[in-house]
GUDOZA-200848 format. One line per 3 residues: their letters; for each residue x, y, z of C-alpha. Coordinates in pm, 1 decimal, padded with zeros to 6 digits. Example, Ala and Ser with C-alpha at 12.3 -4.5 7.8 and 13.67 -1.06 7.14 Angstrom:
AS = 01230.0,-00450.0,00780.0  01367.0,-00106.0,00714.0 .
END
This chain:
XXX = -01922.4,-00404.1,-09581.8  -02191.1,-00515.2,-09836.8  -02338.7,-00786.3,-09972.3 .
XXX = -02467.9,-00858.4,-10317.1  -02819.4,-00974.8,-10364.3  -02733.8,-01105.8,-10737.3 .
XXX = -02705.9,-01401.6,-10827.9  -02372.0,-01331.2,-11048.1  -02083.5,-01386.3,-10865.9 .
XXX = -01840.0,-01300.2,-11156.4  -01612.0,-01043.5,-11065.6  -01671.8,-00719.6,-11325.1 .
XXX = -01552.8,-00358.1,-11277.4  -01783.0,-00189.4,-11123.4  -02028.4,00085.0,-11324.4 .
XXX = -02039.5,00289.3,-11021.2  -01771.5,00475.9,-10897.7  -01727.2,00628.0,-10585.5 .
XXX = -01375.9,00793.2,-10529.6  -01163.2,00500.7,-10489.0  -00896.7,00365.9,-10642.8 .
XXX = -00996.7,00006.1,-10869.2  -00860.2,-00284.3,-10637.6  -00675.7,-00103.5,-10364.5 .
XXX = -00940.6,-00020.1,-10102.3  -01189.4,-00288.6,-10210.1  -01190.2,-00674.8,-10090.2 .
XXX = -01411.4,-00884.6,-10245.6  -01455.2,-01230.4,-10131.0  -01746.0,-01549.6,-10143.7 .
XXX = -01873.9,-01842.8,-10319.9  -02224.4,-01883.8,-10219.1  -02259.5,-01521.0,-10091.7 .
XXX = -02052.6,-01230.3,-10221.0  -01909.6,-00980.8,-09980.5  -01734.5,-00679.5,-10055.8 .
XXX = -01552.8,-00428.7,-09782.5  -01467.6,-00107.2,-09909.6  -01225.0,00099.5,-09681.5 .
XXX = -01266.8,00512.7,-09653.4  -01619.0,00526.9,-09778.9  -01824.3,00824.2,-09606.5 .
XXX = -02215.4,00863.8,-09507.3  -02315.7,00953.3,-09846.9  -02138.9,00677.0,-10056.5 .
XXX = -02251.0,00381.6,-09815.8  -02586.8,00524.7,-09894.8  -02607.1,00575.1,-10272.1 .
XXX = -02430.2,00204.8,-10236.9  -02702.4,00050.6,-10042.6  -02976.3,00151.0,-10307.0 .
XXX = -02765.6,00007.5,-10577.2  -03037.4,-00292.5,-10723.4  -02779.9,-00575.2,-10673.7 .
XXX = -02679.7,-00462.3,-10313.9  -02864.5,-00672.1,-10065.5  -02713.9,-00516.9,-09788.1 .
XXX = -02500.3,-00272.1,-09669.8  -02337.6,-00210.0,-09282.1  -02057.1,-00045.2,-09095.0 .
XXX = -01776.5,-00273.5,-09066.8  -01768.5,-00367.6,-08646.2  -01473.9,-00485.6,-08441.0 .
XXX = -01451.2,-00785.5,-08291.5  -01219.8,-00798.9,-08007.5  -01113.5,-00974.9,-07660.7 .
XXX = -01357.3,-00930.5,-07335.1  -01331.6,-00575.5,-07179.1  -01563.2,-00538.8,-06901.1 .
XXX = -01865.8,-00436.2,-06872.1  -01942.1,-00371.0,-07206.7  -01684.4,-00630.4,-07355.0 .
XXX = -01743.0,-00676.9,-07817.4  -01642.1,-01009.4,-07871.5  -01547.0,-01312.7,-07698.8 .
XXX = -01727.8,-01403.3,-07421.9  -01499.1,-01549.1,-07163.6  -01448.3,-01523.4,-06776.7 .
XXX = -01114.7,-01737.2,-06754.3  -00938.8,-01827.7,-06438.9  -00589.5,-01852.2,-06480.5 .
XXX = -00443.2,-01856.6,-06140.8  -00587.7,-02229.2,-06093.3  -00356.5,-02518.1,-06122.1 .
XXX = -00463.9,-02897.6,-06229.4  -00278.0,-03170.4,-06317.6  -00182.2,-03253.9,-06657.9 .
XXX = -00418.4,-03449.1,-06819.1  -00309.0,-03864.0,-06866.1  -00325.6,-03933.0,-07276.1 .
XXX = -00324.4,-04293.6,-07099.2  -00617.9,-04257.0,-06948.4  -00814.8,-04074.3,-07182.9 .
XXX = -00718.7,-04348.4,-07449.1  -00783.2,-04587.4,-07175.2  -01169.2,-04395.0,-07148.9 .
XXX = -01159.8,-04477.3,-07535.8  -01074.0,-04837.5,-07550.8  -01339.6,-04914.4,-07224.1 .
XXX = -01615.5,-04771.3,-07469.8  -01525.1,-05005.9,-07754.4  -01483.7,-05292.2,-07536.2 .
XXX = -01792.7,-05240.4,-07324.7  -02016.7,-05234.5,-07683.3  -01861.3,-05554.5,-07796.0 .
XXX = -01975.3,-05673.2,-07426.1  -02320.4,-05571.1,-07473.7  -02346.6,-05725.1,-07822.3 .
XXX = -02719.2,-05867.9,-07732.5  -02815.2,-05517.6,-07699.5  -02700.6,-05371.3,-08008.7 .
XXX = -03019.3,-05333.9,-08174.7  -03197.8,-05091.5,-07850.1  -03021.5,-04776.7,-07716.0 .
XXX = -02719.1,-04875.8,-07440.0  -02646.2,-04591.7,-07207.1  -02303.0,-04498.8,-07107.3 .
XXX = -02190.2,-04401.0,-06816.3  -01884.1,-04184.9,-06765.8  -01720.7,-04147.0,-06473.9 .
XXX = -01499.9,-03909.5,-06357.1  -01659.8,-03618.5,-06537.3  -01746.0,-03261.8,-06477.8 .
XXX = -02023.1,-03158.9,-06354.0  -02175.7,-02928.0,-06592.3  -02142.9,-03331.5,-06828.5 .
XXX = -02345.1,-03454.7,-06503.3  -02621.7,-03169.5,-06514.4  -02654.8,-03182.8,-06850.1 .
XXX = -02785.2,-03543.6,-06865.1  -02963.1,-03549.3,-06532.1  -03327.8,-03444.5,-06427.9 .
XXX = -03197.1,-03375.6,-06105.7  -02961.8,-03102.9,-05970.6  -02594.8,-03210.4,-05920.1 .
XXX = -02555.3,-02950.9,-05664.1  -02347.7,-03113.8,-05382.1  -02190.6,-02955.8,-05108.7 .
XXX = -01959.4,-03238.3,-05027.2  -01800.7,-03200.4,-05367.9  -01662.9,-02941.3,-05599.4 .
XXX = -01740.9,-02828.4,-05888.9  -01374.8,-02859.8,-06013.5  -01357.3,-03247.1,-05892.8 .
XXX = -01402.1,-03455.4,-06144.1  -01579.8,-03661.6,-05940.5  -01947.2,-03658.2,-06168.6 .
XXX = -02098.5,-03882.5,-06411.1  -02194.0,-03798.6,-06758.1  -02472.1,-04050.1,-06908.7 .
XXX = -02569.3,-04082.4,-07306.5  -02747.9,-04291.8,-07554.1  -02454.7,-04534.8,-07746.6 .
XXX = -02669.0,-04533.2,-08060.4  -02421.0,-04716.6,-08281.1  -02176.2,-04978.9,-08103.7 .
XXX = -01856.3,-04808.7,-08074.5  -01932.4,-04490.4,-08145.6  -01876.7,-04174.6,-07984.0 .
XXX = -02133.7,-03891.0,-07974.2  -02154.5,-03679.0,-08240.8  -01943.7,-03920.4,-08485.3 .
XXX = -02034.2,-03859.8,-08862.3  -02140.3,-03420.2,-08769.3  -01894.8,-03141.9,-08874.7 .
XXX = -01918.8,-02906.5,-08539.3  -01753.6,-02582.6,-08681.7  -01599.1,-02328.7,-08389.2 .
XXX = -01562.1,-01922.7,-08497.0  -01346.6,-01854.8,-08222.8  -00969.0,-01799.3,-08178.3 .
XXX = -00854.1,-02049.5,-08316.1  -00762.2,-02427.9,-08268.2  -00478.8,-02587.4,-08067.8 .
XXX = -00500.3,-02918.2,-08247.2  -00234.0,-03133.2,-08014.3  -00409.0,-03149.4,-07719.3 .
XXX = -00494.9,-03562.7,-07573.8  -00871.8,-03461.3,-07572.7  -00946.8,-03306.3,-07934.2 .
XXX = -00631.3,-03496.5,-08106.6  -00709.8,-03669.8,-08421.4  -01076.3,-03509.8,-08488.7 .
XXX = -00947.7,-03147.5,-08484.3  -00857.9,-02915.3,-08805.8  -00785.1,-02543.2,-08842.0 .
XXX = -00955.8,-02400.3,-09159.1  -00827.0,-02076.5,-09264.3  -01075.3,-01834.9,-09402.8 .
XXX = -00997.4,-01437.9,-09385.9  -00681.2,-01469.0,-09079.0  -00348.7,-01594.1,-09188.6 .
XXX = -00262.4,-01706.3,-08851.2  -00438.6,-02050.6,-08788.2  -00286.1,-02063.7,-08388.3 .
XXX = -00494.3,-02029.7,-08127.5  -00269.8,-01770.3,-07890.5  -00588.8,-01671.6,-07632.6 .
XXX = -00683.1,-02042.3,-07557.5  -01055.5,-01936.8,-07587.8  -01135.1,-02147.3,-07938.6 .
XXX = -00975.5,-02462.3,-07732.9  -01191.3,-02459.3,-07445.8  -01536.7,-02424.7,-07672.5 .
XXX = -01336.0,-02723.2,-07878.0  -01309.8,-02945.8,-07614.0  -01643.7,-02851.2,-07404.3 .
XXX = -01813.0,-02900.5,-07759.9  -01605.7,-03216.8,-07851.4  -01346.0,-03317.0,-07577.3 .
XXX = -01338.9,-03729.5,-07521.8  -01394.5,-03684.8,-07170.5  -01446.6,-03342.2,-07071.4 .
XXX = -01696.1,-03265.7,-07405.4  -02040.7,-03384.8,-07451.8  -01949.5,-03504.1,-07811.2 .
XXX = -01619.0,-03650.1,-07806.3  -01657.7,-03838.6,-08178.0  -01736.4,-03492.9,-08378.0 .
XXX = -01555.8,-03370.8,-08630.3  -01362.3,-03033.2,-08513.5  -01286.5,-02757.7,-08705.4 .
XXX = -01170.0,-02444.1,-08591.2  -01194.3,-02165.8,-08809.1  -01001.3,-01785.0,-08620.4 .
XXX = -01219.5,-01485.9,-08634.1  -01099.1,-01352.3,-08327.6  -00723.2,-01248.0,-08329.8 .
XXX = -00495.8,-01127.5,-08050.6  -00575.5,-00777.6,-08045.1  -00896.9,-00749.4,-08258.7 .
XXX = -01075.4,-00855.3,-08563.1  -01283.7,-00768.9,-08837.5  -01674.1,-00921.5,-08900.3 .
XXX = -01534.7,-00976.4,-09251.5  -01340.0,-01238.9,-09105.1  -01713.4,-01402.1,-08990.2 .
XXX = -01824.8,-01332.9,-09293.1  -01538.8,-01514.9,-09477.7  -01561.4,-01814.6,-09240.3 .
XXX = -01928.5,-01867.3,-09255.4  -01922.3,-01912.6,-09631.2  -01646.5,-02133.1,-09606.1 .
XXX = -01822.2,-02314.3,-09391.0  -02160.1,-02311.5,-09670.8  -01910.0,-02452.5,-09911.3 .
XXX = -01774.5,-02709.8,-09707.2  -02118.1,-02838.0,-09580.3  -02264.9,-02869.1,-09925.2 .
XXX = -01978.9,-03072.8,-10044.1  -02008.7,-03282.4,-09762.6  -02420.7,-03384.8,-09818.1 .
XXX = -02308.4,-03605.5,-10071.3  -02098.3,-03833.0,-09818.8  -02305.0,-04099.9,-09697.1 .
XXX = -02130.6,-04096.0,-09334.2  -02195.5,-03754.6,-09301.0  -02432.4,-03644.4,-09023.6 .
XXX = -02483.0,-03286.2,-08993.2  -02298.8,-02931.1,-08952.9  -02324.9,-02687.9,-08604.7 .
XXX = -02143.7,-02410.2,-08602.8  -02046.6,-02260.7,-08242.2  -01989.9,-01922.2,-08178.7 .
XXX = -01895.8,-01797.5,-07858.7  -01854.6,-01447.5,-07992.2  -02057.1,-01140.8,-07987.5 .
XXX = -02073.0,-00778.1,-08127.5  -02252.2,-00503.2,-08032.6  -02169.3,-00106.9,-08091.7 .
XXX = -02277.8,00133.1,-07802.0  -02645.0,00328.6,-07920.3  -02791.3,00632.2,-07769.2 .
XXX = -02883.9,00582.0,-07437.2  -03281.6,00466.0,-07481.6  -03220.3,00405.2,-07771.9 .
XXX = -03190.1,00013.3,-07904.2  -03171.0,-00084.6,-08253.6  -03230.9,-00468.1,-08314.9 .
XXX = -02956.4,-00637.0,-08438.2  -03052.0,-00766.1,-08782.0  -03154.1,-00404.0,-08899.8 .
XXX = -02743.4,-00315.3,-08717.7  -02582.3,-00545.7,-08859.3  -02764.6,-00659.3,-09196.7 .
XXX = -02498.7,-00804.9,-09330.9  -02404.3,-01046.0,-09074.2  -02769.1,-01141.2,-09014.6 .
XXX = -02815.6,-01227.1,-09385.6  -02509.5,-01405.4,-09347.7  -02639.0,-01638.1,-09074.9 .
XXX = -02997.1,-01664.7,-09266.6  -02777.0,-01817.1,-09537.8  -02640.9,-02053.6,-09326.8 .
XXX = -02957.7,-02164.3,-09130.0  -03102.4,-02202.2,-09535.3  -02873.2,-02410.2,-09611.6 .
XXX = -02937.4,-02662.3,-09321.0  -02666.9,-02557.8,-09092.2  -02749.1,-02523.4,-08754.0 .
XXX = -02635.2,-02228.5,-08514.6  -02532.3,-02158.4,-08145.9  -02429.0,-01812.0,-07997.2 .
XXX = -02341.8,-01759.6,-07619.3  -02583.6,-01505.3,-07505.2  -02300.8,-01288.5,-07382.0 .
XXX = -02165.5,-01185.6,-07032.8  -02302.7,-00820.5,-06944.3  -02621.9,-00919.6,-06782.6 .
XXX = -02856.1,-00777.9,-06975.4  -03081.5,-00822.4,-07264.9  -02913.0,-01069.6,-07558.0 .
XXX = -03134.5,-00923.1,-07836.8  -02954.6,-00634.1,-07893.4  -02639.8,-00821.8,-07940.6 .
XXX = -02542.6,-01031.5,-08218.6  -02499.0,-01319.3,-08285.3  -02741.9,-01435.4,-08042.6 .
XXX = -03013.2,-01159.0,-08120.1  -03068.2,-01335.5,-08415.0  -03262.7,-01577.8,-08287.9 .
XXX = -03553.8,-01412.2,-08324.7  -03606.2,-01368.4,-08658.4  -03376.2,-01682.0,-08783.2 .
XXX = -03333.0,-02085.6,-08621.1  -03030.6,-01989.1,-08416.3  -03004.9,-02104.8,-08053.8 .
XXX = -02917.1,-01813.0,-07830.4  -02755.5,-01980.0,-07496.4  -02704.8,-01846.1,-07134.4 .
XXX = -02492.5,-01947.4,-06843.8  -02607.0,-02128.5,-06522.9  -02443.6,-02230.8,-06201.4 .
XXX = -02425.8,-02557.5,-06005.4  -02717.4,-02462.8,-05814.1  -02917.9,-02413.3,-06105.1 .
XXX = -02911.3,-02017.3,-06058.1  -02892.7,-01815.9,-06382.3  -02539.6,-01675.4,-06371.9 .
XXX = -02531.7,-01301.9,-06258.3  -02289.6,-01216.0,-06547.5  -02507.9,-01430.5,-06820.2 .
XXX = -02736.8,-01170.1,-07055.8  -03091.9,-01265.0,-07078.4  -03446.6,-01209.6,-07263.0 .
XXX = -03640.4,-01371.4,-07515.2  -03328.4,-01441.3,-07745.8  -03202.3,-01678.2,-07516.6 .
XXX = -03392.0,-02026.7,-07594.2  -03174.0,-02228.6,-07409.3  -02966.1,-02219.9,-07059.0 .
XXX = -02664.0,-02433.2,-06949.5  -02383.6,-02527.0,-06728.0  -02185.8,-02194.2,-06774.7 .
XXX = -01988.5,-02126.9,-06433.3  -01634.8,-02317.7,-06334.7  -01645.3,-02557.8,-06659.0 .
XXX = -01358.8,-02787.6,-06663.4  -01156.5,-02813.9,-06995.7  -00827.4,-02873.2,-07108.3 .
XXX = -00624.1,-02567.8,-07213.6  -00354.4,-02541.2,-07479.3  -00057.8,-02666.0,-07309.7 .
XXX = -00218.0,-03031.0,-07183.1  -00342.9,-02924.2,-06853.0  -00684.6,-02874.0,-06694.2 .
XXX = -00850.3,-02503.6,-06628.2  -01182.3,-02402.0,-06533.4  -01351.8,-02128.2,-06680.5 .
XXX = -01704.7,-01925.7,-06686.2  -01937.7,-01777.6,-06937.3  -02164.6,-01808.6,-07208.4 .
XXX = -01890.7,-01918.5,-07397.9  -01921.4,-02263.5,-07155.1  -02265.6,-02280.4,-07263.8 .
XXX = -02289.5,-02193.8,-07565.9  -02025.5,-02500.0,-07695.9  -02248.9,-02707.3,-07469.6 .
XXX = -02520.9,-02693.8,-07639.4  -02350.7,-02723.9,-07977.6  -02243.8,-03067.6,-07835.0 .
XXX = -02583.9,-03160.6,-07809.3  -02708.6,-03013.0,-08163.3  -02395.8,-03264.5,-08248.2 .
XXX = -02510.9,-03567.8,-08045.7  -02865.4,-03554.7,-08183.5  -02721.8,-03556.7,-08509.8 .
XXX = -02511.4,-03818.2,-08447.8  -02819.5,-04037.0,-08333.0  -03085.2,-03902.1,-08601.2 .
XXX = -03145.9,-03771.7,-08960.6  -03435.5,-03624.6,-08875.4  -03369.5,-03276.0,-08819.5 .
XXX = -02997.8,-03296.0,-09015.8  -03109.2,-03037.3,-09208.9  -03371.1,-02860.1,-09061.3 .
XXX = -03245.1,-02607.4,-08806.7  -03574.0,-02500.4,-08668.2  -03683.4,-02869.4,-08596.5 .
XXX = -03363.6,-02945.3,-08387.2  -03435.7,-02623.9,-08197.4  -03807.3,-02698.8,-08116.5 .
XXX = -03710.8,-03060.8,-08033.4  -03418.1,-02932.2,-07796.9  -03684.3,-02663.5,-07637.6 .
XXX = -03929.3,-02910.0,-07596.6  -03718.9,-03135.7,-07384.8  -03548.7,-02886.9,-07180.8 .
XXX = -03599.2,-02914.6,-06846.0  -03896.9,-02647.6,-06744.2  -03947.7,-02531.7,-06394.2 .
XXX = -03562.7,-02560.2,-06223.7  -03364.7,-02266.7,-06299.0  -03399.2,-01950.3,-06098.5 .
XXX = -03494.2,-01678.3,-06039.6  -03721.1,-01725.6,-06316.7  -03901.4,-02090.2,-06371.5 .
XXX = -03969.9,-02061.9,-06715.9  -03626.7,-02069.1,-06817.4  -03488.6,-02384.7,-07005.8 .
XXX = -03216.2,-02558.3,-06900.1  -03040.1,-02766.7,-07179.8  -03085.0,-03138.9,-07154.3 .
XXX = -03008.6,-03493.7,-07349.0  -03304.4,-03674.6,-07258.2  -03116.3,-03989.0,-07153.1 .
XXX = -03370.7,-04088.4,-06888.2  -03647.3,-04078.3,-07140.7  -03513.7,-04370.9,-07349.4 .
XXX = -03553.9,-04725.0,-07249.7  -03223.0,-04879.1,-07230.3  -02945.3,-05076.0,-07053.1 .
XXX = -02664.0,-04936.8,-06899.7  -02293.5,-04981.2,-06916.0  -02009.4,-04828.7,-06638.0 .
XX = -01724.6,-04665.7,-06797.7  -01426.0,-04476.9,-06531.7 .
END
């Protein structure tokens, strides 16, 4: 896979040959970066291509596929299926919808200072989230919905994260579902197949943006498959992240619009020889100029750290972080332990709620589920709900990640102190407060 470091994007026959047939083993594809894959090419012809003055970049195609343990490329995920909830009430998430609205026309004195809202009968990684103080509890469980999630009502009636575009690479989107319904879109980009058949993309949609069980349940949701059944290609990233450019830069122009995150709960990394550990922007070029692209334009990015408990910076996406504005995120438990499965290092800037997350899978009902995919979506929710409350960092990806750093909560986590855990600052904003169950 290359990419072209012109700035012509006409298609032309290429000059250069190299053994292939014109237009059967090459795919060209890209508005605001153009990406070519060429199938079949050996050593030498990747390399005589990758000196070429217009190529900016040139990498191995990688596979991006479902979890295999220990050393799983692609989606990070930890699912429990043999738990059973009841199906979630449309009523009373509607019900959750209409108290909001009603409450802010209650508190119509306090429209012009922050209101806080409290909502009950949440999960707890909503409570820990927007708490100082550790929800661990062991007269409840982590799968009661028995916790309280607590955020700044910036604009009466409004739902966090209304007016941002909160873009998921995952599986794909199950759009029906009470808690996403009516904010969620699938966006096709390289896959034909829109339908989320894993149920991975829907849990990162509705822990990013679920009404009740998300953090910013008035976001925009679109889903955008990279990951198929089986496996995928990082053409299909590639594809969807310049959609994604496209879409964004159309959108600047809309005075309601907020701000674009993108969430990836994905990863890829290719084994090396053992000692041996290549960074992943000089691996994988082409996806790291990719993301640069991206972060240029004023998108912001989150990438789960990844589940193999070990180093995140020789993974991508999240071993980006170094060298570009991304967020890397690991995984925590309820007792504010770092999850044993949750990769680590200097690539992850960010740690949250990770372990037995409550969402709302693609038939209705409620699962749990563990991983950096959890967190990752988390903290996109919170990219989404700053937004949502402030222009000042809607286009300026490093900003938003030194504000989010700075306000982390420092000194809770274990075994190591110094880790960050991911939080929304609601007790640091005078305000008044408003019950909703």
């Amino acid at each position: 896979m290359g990419l072209n470091g012109s700035q012509d994007l006409t298609p032309t026959r290429s000059q250069h040959g190299f053994g292939v047939d014109y237009g059967t083993n090459i795919h060209t594809f890209g508005e605001n970066i153009r990406v070519a894959k060429i199938n079949n090419l050996t050593k030498s012809e990747s390399d005589r291509i990758g000196v070429l003055p217009s190529i900016a970049a040139v990498q191995k195609a990688i596979r991006i596929t479902t979890p295999t343990p220990p050393r799983r490329v692609g989606i990070t995920e930890r699912l429990n299926r043999n738990q059973k909830f009841p199906r979630v009430s449309q009523k009373e998430v509607m019900t959750n919808i209409t108290s909001i609205g009603y409450q802010s026309k209650r508190f119509n004195l306090l429209r012009k200072r922050d209101l806080m809202i409290n909502i009950t009968k949440s999960s707890w990684n909503l409570e820990r989230i927007s708490s100082v103080n550790t929800v661990n509890d062991p007269t409840r469980s982590v799968a009661d919905l028995t916790y309280t999630y607590r955020y700044m009502e910036n604009e009466p009636g409004h739902l966090p994260g209304t007016g941002v575009d909160a873009y998921l690479l995952d599986t794909g989107l199950a759009t029906n579902i009470s808690n996403i319904r009516g904010r969620a879109k699938r966006l096709l980009a390289n896959l034909t197949d829109p339908d989320d058949h894993i149920g991975h993309g829907t849990m990162c949609a509705g822990v990013l943006g679920g009404t009740h069980y998300g953090v910013s349940g008035g976001a925009n949701l679109y889903g955008i498959k990279v990951v198929g059944t089986n496996s995928s290609d990082c053409v299909d990233i590639a594809a969807a992240l310049d959609q994604i450019i496209t879409l964004h830069k159309q959108r600047l122009s809309d005075p309601t619009f907020k701000g674009s995150v993108v969430s990836m709960s994905i990863a890829y990394i290719e084994p090396t020889p053992e000692g041996f550990i290549t960074m992943p922007e000089v691996k994988y070029p082409v996806m790291f100029e990719l993301m640069k692209e991206a972060s240029t334009a004023g998108i912001h990015l989150v990438a789960a750290g990844g589940n193999d408990s070990q180093d995140a910076c020789i993974q991508g996406p999240a071993g980006f972080s170094r060298s570009i504005p991304l967020i890397g995120v690991g995984a925590t438990n309820v007792d504010d332990s770092r999850a044993d499965y949750s990769n680590y290092g200097p690539c992850i800037n960010l740690y949250a709620p990770g372990t037995d997350i409550t969402y709302q899978n693609t038939a209705g009902k409620l699962a749990t589920v563990s991983g950096t995919s959890c967190a990752a979506p988390l903290v996109a929710g919170i990219v989404a709900y700053e937004l949502g409350r402030s222009s000042q960092f809607k286009l300026d990806p490093a900003g938003m990640r030194k504000y989010l750093v700075s306000k982390a909560l420092k000194g809770v986590l274990t075994p190591d102190p110094n880790m960050l855990l991911i939080y929304n600052g609601v007790d640091t904003i005078k305000k008044s407060s408003a019950d909703i169950s």
